[in-house]
N, C-alpha and C positions, 0 to 999 in steps of 0.2 A: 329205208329212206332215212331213219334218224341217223345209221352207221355213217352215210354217205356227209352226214353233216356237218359231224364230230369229225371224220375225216379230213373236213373242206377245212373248218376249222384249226386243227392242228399241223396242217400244213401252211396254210396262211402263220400263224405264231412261227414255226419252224423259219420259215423263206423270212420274217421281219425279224426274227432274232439274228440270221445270220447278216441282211445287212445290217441290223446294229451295231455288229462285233468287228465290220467290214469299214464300218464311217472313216476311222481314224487313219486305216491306211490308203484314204482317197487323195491326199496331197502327194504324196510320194508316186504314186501312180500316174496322177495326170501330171507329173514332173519328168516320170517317164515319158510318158506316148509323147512329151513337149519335145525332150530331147530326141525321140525316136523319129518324128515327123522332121525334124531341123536336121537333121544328118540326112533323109530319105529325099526330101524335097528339099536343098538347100536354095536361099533368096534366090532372086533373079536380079541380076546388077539393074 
């Protein structure tokens, strides 16, 4: 039962450090899917 814990644990730290490390390249990304969706769905006159 404790293994299960330290487990639960260590993976919770694991997944919140990698989106920490993940924060910075969120602008660039959602710049993407902006330009991705504007080429895929262009306006409607």
């Amino acid at each position: 039962m404790a293994v299960s814990w330290i487990a639960r644990v260590l993976c919770v730290g694991v997944i919140g450090a990698l989106l920490w490390f993940a924060t910075p390249m969120m602008p660039g990304f959602a710049a993407f899917v902006g330009e991705t969706l504007r080429i895929v769905a262009p306006a409607s006159p």
